[in-house]
N, C-alpha and C positions, 0 to 999 in steps of 0.2 A: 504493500500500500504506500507507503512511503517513498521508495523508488518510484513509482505510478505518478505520486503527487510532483516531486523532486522534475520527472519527464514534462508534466503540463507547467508547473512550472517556468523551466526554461523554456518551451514552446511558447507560453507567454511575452517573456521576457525579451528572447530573439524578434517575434514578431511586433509587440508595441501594443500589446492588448489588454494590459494590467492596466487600469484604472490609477489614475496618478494626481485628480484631484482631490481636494480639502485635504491638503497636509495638517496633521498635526501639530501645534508647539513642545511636544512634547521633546526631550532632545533624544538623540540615540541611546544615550546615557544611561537615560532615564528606562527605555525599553529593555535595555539590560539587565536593570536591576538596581543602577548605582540611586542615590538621595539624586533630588533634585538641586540641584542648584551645584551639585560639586563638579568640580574642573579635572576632568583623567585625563589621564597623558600618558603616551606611550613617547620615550624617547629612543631613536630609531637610529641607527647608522648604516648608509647606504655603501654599496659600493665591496664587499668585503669578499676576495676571491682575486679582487682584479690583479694583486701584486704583494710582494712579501709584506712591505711596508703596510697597505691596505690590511693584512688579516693581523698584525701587531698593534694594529692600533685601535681596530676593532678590541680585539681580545681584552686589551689594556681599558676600552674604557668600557665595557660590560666587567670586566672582573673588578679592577680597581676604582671606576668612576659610576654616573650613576646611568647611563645608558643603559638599557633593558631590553633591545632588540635590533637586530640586524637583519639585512636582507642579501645575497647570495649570486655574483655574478656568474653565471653556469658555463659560457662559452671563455673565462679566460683563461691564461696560467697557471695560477697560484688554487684555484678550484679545492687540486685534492689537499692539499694542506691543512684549507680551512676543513672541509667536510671532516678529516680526519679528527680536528679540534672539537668538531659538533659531536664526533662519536663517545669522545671522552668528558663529553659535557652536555648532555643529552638533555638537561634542563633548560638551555637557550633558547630564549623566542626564534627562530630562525625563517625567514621568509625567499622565495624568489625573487632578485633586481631581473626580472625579462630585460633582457637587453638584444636592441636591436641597432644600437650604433657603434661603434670603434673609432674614437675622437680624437686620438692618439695620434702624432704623426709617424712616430717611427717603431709604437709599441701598438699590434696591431692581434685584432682577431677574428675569425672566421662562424659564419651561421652553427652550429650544432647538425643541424638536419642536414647539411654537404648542400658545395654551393650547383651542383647538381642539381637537386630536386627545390632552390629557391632563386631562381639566378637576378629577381628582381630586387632581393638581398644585396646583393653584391656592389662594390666599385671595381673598379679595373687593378684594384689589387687584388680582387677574391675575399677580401673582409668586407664583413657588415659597413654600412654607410658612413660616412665619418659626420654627417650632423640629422639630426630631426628633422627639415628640410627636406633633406637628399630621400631620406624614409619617407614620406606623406607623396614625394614627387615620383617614387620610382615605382615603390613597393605594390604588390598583391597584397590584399587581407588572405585571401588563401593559402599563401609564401607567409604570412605573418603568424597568422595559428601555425601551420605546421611547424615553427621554428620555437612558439611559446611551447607545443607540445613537446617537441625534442628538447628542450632544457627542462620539463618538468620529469620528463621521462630519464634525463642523466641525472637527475639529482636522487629519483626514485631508485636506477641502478646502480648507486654508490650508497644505497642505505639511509638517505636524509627525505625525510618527509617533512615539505614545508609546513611551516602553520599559517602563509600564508604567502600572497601573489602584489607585487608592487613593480613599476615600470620606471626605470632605467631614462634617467632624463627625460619625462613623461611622457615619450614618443606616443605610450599605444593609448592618450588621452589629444593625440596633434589630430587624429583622425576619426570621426564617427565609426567608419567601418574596423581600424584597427581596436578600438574600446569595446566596441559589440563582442570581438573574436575573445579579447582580452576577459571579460565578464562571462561570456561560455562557459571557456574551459576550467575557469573558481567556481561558480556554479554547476556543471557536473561531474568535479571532484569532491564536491565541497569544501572548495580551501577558502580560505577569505581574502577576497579582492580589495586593495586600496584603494578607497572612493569616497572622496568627501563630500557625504551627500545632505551636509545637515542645514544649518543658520550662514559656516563658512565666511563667520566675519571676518580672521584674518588672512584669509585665502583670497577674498575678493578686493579685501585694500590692498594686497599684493598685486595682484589681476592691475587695480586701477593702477598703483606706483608705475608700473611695468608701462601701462598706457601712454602715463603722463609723460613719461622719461622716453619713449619712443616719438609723442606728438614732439616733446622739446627742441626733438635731436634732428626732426624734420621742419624744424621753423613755424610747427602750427601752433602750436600749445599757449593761449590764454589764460594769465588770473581766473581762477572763477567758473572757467567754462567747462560745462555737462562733458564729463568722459562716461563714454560708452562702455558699458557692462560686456565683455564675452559673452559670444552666445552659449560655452561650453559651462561659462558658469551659472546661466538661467536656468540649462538644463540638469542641472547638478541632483536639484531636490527629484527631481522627477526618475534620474535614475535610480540614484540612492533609493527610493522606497521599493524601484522594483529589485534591486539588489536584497532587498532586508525582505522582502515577499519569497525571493527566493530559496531563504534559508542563512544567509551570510548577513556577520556584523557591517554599520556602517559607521562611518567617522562624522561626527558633526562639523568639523572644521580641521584644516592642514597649514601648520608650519614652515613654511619650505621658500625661509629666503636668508639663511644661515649661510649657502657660498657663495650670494652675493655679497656679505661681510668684508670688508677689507681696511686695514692698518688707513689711513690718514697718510699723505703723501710725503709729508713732512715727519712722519713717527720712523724712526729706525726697527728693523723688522728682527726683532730678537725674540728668542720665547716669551722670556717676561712681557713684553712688548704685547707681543700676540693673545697671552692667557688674558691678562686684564682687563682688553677690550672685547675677546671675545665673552669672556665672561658679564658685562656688563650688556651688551647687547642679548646672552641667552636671558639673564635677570630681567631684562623689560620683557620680554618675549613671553618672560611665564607670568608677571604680573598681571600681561596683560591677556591673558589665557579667558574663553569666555564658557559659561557650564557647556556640560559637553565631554565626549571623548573627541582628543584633538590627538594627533599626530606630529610630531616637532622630528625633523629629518637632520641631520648631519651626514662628515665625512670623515672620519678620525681613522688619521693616518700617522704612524712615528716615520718620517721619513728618513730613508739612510742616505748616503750620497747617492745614489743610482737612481731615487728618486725624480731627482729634477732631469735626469733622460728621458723620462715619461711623460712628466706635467710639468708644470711652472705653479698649478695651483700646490704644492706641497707646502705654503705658509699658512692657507686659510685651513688646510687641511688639518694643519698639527696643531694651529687654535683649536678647531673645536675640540681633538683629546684632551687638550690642557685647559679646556672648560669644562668639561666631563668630570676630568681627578680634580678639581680646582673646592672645597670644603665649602665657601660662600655660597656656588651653585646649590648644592647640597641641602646647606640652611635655608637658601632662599626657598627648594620643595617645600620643604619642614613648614617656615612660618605662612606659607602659604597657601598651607595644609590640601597641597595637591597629590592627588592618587592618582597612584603609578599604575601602568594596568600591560599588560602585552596581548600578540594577536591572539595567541593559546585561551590567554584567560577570554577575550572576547568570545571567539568559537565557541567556548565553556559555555558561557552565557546565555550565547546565540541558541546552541543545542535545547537549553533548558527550559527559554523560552517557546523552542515549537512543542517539545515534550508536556509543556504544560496546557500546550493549546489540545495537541491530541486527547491528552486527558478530558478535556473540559467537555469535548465534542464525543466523548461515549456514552 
C-alpha cells in the first residue's frame, strides 16, 4: 500500500496535479514536530570528496567544530577517502553534492555514467561542464538523471547511503527540467531533496542582493527601485508542498551566501584575519535566523600548498573551518538557543509524521 501511494504520489508530483493552493503559515518546522516559533538549523559543509584538503577540513569541522552535516562529491578524486571516513563514523549526516560541473581549470573531472552514454555532459575535455551556464545551455535532462542516478548508484556500491540529495552549485535548481529529474529520483528512493520551500526570507534577500548587484554592474540599478523577485523563487512554496506530499522533509528557508564572504581589500589575509570576520558574518547570519528549519551551507577546507593549484578560493574556504572550531560561534548557538537538527533526524520526523497519518486513516 504504501509503495502504491509513494507510485501516485510521484505521478502526481512529475505531472503538476497536487493541488498547491492555500499554503499554510505553519512552518516546516512546525510539521515536524519542533515548538513553534524555534529556529533549526542544520549547519552543512559542501563540497567534501572533491580533494585531500576538502575531506580534512570537513572532518575537522564536524569533529572539532560545530558543523553537523556534509554532502559528498561522487564523480571526484578524493571520493574513497572520505567514504572510507563515513564507514568508520557511520553517525555523520552525510548527503549527495550531485555535481554536474568541473570549475577547475586544471583539476578536472569526468560524468560517473561515461561520457559515452551522456555526451551533452561533456566539454571538449571529456569533463563535466566547467560553469552552470554551459549545463542549462548544452545538457539533456535525460543525460542529467542518468548521471544523478550513476552517482547515487556509486555511492550505494561503496557502502554509503545518503540521508540525503543536494546540488552542487545549484545547477539542477538553473533549470525547471533538471529540478523535476532532481526531485524524482529523492522521491523514489526516499532520500531527502534540498529545497527550500518554506517563508525563504533569507534566501530571497539573497535572490534580491544578487539582483541588485547584477542591475548595478549593468548601469541600470536605481535608489529605490522595485527589483524583480525570480521566478524560481515564486515557485518555491509551490514545490516544497509537493515535495512534503510526497513523503520528504522541506527547508523553510537557505543560507547560502557564506562564499560570497570575503576579507576587505585592504585587510591582510592571515588566519586570524580570516577567522574573525568570518566569524562575525556566521554570528549575524544566525541572529538573524527566522523560525523555521533553515539550512546554513559552507566550504571548510584546511588547505595544504597544493591547494591553491586547484582554486584561488582556498582563503574563504579555510574561514569558514576557523569559524566552525572558533568557541564564540558556539556560544553565539547556545544564547541563541538555536536547535541543531540534521537531514537523518529530518527523514526521522518526516517518516513519523506519515506513520501517524496512516494510523489516523484506519
Amino acid at each position: 500500500m504504501v509503495a502504491l501511494l509513494r507510485k501516485i504520489l510521484l505521478f502526481l508530483l512529475i505531472t503538476g496535479n497536487i493541488t498547491t493552493t492555500g499554503f499554510s503559515q505553519t512552518t516546516y518546522a512546525e510539521k515536524l514536530g519542533y515548538k513553534k516559533g524555534e529556529r533549526v538549523l542544520i549547519l552543512h559543509v559542501d563540497d567534501a570528496g572533491m580533494s585531500y584538503d576538502s575531506n580534512e577540513g570537513a572532518i575537522q569541522a564536524l569533529e572539532k567544530g560545530v558543523a553537523n552535516s556534509v554532502s559528498v562529491m561522487m564523480p571526484c578524486p578524493w571520493v574513497p577517502g572520505f567514504i572510507k571516513y563515513l564507514k568508520q563514523h557511520p553517525q555523520v549526516d552525510a548527503g549527495l553534492h550531485l555535481t554536474l560541473t568541473s570549475e577547475w581549470i586544471n583539476y578536472r573531472w569526468a560524468p560517473l555514467a561515461g561520457t559515452a552514454g551522456t555526451p551533452t555532459l561533456i566539454d571538449t575535455e571529456g569533463a563535466l561542464w566547467p560553469s552552470v551556464a554551459d549545463v542549462v545551455q548544452h545538457a539533456k535532462a535525460d543525460e542529467v538523471e542518468t548521471e544523478i542516478r550513476a552517482q547515487l548508484a556509486r555511492a550505494q556500491t561503496m557502502g554509503f547511503q545518503p540521508t540525503h540529495l543536494d546540488s552542487h552549485m545549484g545547477t539542477l535548481f538553473a533549470s525547471p527540467a533538471f529540478l523535476e529529474r532532481y526531485i524524482k529520483v529523492g522521491v523514489e528512493n526516499q532520500i531527502p531533496v534540498m529545497l527550500p520551500g518554506g517563508h525563504n526570507t533569507l534566501l530571497l534577500q539573497q535572490l534580491q542582493n544578487e539582483t541588485i548587484a547584477e542591475l548595478k554592474s549593468q548601469g541600470k540599478y536605481q535608489a529605490g527601485m522595485a527589483v524583480p523577485t525570480p521566478a524560481i523563487a515564486t515557485q518555491a512554496k509551490a514545490i516544497g508542498e509537493k515535495v512534503w506530499q510526497a513523503g520528504l522533509p522541506v527547508l523553510d528557508d537557505l543560507h547560502n551566501t557564506s562564499y560570497g564572504w570575503h576579507l576587505p581589500a585592504t585587510t591582510p589575509v592571515t588566519p586570524e584575519n580570516l577567522r574573525q570576520f568570518k566569524v562575525q558574518q556566521y554570528i549575524a547570519g544566525i541572529k538573524g535566523l527566522k523560525p523555521g528549519v533553515t539550512m546554513m551551507i559552507m566550504h571548510c577546507t584546511a588547505p595544504t600548498e597544493v591547494f591553491q593549484h586547484i582554486s584561488n578560493s582556498g582563503p574563504t574556504r579555510h574561514g569558514d573551518l576557523l569559524a566552525m572550531l572558533d568557541p564564540g560561534l558556539r556560544k553565539t548557538l547556545q544564547d541563541e538557543k538555536i536547535v541543531l537538527t540534521t537531514w537523518r533526524e529530518l527523514m526521522q520526523r518526516r517518516s513519523q509524521v506519515t506513520n501517524q497519518q496512516l494510523e489516523q486513516k484506519r
